[in-house]
ZAMARGU-4260 file (C-alpha; in steps of 0.2 Angstrom, whole numbers, plus 5000, padded with zeros to 4 digits):
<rodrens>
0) 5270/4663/5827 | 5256/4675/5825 | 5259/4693/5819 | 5258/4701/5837 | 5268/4691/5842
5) 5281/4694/5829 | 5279/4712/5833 | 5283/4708/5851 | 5299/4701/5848 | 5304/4715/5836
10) 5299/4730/5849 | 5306/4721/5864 | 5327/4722/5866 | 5339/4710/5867 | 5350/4720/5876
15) 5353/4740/5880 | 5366/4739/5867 | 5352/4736/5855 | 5343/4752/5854 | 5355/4760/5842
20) 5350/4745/5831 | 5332/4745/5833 | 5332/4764/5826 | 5342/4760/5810 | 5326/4747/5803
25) 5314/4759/5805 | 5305/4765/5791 | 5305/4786/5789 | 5289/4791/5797 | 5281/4805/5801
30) 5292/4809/5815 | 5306/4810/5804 | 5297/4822/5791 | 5295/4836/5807 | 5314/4832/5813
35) 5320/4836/5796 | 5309/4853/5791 | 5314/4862/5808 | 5333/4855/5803 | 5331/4863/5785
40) 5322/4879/5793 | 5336/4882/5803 | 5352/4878/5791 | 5341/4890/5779 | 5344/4906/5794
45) 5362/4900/5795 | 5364/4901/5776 | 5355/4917/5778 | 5364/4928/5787 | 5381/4921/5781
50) 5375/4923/5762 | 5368/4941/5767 | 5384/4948/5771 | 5394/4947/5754 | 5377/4957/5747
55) 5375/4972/5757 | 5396/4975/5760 | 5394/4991/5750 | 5377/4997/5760 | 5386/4995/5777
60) 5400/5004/5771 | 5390/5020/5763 | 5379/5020/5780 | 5393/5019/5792 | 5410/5025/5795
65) 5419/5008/5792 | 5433/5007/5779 | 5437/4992/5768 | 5450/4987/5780 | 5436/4985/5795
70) 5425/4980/5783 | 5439/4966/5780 | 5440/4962/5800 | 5423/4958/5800 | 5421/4949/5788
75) 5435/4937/5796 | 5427/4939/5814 | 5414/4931/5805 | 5424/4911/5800 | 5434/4916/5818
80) 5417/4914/5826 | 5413/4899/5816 | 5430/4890/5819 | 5427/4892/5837 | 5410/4889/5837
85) 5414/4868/5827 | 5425/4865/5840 | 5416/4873/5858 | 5398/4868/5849 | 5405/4850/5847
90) 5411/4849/5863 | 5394/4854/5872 | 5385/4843/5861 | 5396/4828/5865 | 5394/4833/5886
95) 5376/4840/5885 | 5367/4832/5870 | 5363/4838/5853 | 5346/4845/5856 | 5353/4856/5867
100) 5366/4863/5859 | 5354/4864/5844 | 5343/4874/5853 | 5356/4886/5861 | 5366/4888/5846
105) 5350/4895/5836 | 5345/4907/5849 | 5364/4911/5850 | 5364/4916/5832 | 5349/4923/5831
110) 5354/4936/5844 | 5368/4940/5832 | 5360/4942/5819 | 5349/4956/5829 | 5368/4962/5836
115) 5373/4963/5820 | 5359/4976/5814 | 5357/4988/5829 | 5377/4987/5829 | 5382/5008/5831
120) 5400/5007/5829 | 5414/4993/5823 | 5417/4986/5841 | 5400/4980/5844 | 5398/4974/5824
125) 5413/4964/5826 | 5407/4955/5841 | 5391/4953/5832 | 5400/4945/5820 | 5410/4934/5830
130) 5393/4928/5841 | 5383/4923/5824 | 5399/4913/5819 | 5397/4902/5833 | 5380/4899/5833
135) 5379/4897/5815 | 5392/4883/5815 | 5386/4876/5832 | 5368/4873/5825 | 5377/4866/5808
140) 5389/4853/5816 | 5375/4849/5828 | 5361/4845/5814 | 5373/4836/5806 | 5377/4825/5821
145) 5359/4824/5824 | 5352/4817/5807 | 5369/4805/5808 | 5362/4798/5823 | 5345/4799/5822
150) 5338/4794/5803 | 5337/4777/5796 | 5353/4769/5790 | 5349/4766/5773 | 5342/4785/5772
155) 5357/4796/5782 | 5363/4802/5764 | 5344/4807/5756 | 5342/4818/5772 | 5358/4826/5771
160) 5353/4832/5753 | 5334/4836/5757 | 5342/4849/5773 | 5353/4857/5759 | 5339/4862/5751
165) 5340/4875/5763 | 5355/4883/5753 | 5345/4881/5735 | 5329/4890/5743 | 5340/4907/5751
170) 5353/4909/5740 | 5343/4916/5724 | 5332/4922/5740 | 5345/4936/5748 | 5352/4941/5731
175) 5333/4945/5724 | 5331/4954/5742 | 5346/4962/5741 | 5345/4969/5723 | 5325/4973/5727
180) 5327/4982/5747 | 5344/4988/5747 | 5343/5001/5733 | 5325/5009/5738 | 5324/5007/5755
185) 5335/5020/5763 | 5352/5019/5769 | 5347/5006/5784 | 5340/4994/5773 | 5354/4982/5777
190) 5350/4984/5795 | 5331/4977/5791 | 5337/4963/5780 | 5350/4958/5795 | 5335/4958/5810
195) 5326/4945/5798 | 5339/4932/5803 | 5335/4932/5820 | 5319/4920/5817 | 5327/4909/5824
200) 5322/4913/5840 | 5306/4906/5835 | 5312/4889/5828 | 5323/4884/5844 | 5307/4882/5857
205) 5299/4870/5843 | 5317/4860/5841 | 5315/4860/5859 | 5295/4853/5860 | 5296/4842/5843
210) 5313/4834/5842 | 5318/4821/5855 | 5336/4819/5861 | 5346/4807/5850 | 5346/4790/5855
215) 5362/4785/5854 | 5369/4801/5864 | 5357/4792/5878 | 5366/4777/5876 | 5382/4783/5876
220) 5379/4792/5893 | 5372/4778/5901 | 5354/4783/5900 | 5345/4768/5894 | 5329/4772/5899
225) 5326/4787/5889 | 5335/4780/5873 | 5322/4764/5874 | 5308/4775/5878 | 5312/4785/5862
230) 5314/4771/5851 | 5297/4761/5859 | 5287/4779/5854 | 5295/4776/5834 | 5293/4760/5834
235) 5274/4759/5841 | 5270/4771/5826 | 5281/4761/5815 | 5272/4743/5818 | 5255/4752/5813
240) 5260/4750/5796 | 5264/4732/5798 | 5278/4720/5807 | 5295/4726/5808 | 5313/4714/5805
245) 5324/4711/5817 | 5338/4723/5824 | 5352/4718/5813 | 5368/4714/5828 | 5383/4727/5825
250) 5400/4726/5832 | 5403/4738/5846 | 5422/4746/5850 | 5432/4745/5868 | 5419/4751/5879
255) 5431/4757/5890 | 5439/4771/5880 | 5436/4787/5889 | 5436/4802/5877 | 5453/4807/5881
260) 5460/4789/5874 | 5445/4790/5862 | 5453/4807/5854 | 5470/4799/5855 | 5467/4783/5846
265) 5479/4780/5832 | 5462/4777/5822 | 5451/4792/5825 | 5467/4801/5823 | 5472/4795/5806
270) 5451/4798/5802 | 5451/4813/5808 | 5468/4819/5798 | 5463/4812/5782 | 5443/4821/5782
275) 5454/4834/5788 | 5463/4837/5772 | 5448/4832/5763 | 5437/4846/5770 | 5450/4858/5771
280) 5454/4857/5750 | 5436/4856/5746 | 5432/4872/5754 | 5448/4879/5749 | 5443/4875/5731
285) 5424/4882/5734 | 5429/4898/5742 | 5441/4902/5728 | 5429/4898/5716 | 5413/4908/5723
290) 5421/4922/5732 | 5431/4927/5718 | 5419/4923/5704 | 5411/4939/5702 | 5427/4948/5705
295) 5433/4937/5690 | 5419/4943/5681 | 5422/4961/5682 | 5437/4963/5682 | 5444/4949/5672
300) 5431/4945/5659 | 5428/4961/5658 | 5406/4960/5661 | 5398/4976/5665 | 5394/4973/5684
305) 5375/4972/5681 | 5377/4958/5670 | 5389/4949/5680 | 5376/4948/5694 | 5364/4943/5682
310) 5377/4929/5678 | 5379/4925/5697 | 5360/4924/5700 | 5359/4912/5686 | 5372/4900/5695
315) 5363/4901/5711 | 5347/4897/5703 | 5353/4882/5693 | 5358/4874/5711 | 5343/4868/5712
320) 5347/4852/5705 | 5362/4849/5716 | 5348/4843/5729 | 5340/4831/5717 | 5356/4824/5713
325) 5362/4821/5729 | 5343/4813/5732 | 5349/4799/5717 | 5367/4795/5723 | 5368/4797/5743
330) 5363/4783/5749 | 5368/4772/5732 | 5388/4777/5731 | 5400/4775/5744 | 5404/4792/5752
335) 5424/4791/5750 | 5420/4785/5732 | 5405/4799/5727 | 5417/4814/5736 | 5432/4808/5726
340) 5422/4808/5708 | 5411/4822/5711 | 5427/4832/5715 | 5437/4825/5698 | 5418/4830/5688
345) 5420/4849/5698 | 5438/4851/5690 | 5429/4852/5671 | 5418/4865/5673 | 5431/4874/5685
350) 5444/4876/5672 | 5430/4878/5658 | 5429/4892/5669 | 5446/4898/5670 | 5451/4900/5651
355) 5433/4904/5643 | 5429/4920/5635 | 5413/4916/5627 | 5399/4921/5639 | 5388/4905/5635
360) 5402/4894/5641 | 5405/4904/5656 | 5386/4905/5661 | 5388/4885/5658 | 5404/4880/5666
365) 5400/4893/5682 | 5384/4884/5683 | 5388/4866/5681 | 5403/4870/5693 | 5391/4876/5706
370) 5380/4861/5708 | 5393/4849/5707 | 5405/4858/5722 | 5389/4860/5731 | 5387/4842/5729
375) 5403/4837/5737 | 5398/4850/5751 | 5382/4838/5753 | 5394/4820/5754 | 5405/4829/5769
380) 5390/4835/5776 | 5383/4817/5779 | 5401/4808/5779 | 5409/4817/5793 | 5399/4813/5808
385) 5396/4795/5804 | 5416/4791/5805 | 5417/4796/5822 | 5412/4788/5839 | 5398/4794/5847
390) 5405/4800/5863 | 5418/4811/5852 | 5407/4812/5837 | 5402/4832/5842 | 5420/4837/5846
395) 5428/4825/5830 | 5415/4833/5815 | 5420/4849/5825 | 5437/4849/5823 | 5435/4842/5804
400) 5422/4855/5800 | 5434/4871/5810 | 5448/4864/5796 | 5434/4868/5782 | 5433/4887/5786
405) 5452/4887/5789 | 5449/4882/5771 | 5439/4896/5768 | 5451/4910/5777 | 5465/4906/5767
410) 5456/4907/5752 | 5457/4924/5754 | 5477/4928/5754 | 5478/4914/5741 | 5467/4919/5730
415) 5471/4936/5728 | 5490/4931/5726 | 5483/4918/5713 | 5473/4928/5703 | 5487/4944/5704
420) 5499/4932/5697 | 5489/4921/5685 | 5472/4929/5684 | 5456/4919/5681 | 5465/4903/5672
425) 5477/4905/5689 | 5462/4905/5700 | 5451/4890/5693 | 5464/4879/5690 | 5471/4882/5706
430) 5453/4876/5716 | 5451/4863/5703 | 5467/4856/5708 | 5464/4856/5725 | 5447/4848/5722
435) 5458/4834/5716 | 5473/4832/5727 | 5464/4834/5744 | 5450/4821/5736 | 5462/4807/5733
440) 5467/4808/5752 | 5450/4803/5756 | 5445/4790/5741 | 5464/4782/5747 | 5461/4782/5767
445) 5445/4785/5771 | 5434/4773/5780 | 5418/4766/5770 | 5402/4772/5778 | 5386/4772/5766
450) 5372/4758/5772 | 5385/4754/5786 | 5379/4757/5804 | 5387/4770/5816 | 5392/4756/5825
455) 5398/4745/5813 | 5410/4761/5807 | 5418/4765/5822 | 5421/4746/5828 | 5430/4743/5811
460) 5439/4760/5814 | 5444/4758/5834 | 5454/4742/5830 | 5472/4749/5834 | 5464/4751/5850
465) 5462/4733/5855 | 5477/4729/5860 | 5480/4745/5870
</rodrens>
């Protein structure tokens, strides 16, 4: 057999249930470099704004009337919008597709981000703040969703980290802005700094033109013809650089599972519950760690304020590495497994933390604890959507990722009974343990998913409903 006709036989399809596997073997092209820059772009405006906030707290209060107490309401306007947003985002992207949900969600936000700085009075900043939330976690469950679906098997993980890059380029970004602009640049600094999120706007007609619809969202809704068109594109461009293997066959579930049954399948319920819990103590853990770092600094360490934001700047500069890291064991560890030891690592510098006086051992253990909890924020970022079927996958990494920022909330209330109680040593401890505990849930029951296709996952996980 000559090599056209070996190409032949690896574009044309077997069958339309195919496609999904004819994307797994293809090789990252240039396609995919495009996909993944407007993906990053965007999760670095989400990170953006969110990060912002924290920073100019004190400008918004010395340039408006708003007390502490609004100031408060706001601030939980904010996860209360992004709670809503995982759940109605992953809804919409399960019914209407993932490009346009993507697409909406960033405009959404954006126009949030410009609410949020022509805001006059605590009414309309609060619904700002409650219209960003939603965009900004509709556009991060559906990226997620997207690159699930989309990438090459064997590299879902390695994209996963490059997108986080998005969190290593802002975040020493908006505290060098914040420490530059707000101080010099009159009382409506703040306002300026806000309108800059609304870029956005600008990256969701290109996410519209560059990025196609995913593939298996076509399949799943019956549209054949456009998920094979897609893939024929890819795989014309990918057979310029020589022959490609043959789709590998994966198992498929019940097809006859409507999303109701889907959603109460003693399977997906059980994944669900378990990344749940996992999620939810990771994020617990994180929120109690960064919000009340600096806090801990000042106030229980003792630091002069300047240098504890000298400190904090050093962290998020040293997350740099988390990216690289997550680059060399993505795609080469199981996720359950790589969650579950990245989280026991992220304990040691956690309650290094906690009980250190000398500042080079808190400048180290802060540091090392930053890029190994932003690491396990990377594995759940690429494990969630891949344990769920893709007519619920939207909906199911929502509700799994709403449980992170009920994570977050209640670090709040717990961290300030923790730390009155305990103090730093309290606090640490108290995130490292919950690294730990919640972790175990995962490593114990969660299903295996690196190098596995979608397919493959959810066939192994939809058993129970065989004999339904």
């Amino acid at each position: 057999m000559g090599l056209q006709d070996k190409a032949d036989t690896a574009v044309r399809p077997k069958s339309p249930t195919d496609v999904p596997a004819r994307l797994d073997r293809l090789p990252v092209m240039l396609p995919h470099i495009v996909w993944i820059s407007l993906l990053t772009a965007n999760l670095t405006l989400e990170y953006y704004d969110n990060a912002l906030f924290a920073y100019v707290i004190p400008a918004i209060i010395e340039d408006t009337t708003f007390d502490l107490g609004q100031i408060g309401l706001i601030g939980s306007a904010f996860f209360g919008g992004m709670i809503a947003g995982a759940l109605i985002g992953g809804r919409l992207s399960d019914r209407f597709g993932r490009r346009w949900v993507l697409v909406w969600s960033t405009a959404l936000y954006s126009v949030g981000a410009l609410m949020t700085a022509l805001a006059p009075n605590f009414e309309l900043m609060l619904v700002a703040r409650v219209v960003t939330g939603i965009g900004v976690q509709a556009a991060t469950s559906a990226l997620l969703v997207y690159i699930a679906e989309m990438f090459p098997t064997k590299s879902r993980g390695r994209f996963v980290s490059i997108v986080t890059l998005a969190f290593v380029i802002i975040a020493p970004v908006v505290a060098l802005l914040a420490f530059a602009v707000i101080p010099n640049a009159g009382p409506d600094a703040w306002r300026h700094l806000f309108m800059w999120g609304s870029v956005g706007l600008l990256i969701a007609p290109l996410v519209r033109l560059l990025m196609p619809e995913s593939v298996r969202w076509y399949v799943i809704r019956g549209n054949i013809g456009k998920a094979t068109e897609i893939v024929e594109r890819l795989e014309a461009r990918a057979l310029r650089r020589g022959p490609l293997s043959e789709p590998r066959p994966v198992p498929t579930g019940p097809k006859e599972l409507t999303l109701r049954r889907l959603l109460a399948n003693k399977g997906v319920l059980r994944t669900t519950a378990v990344l749940s819990a996992g999620y939810f103590g990771s994020t617990l853990g994180l929120y109690l760690f960064q919000n009340w770092a600096l806090y801990a600094l000042v106030d229980g360490l003792e630091y002069p304020e300047v240098e504890a934001y000298e400190i904090q700047l050093i962290w998020n500069v040293v997350y740099v590495i988390t990216p690289v890291i997550g680059l060399l064991l993505m795609d080469r560890v199981e996720r359950k497994t790589l969650v579950f030891a990245a989280s026991l690592v992220t304990a040691i510098p956690l309650g290094v933390l906690g009980v250190s006086t000398n500042s080079w051992a808190v400048v180290v253990s802060g540091g090392l604890a930053g890029i190994v909890t932003g690491l396990v924020v990377t594995v759940y970022y690429a494990y969630i959507p891949e344990v769920m079927p893709t007519n619920a996958r939207g909906l199911g990494s929502g509700i799994i990722m709403s449980m992170g920022k009920f994570g977050g909330a209640a670090s709040g209330v717990l961290g300030a009974a923790v730390y009155g109680g305990w103090g730093v040593a309290g606090l640490m401890i108290t995130a490292a343990v919950s690294y730990i505990v919640f972790s175990t849930i995962v490593l114990v029951f969660g299903p295996r998913t690196t190098g596995r296709s979608l397919e493959g996952v959810v066939a192994e996980e939809l058993r129970p409903a065989a004999g339904e």
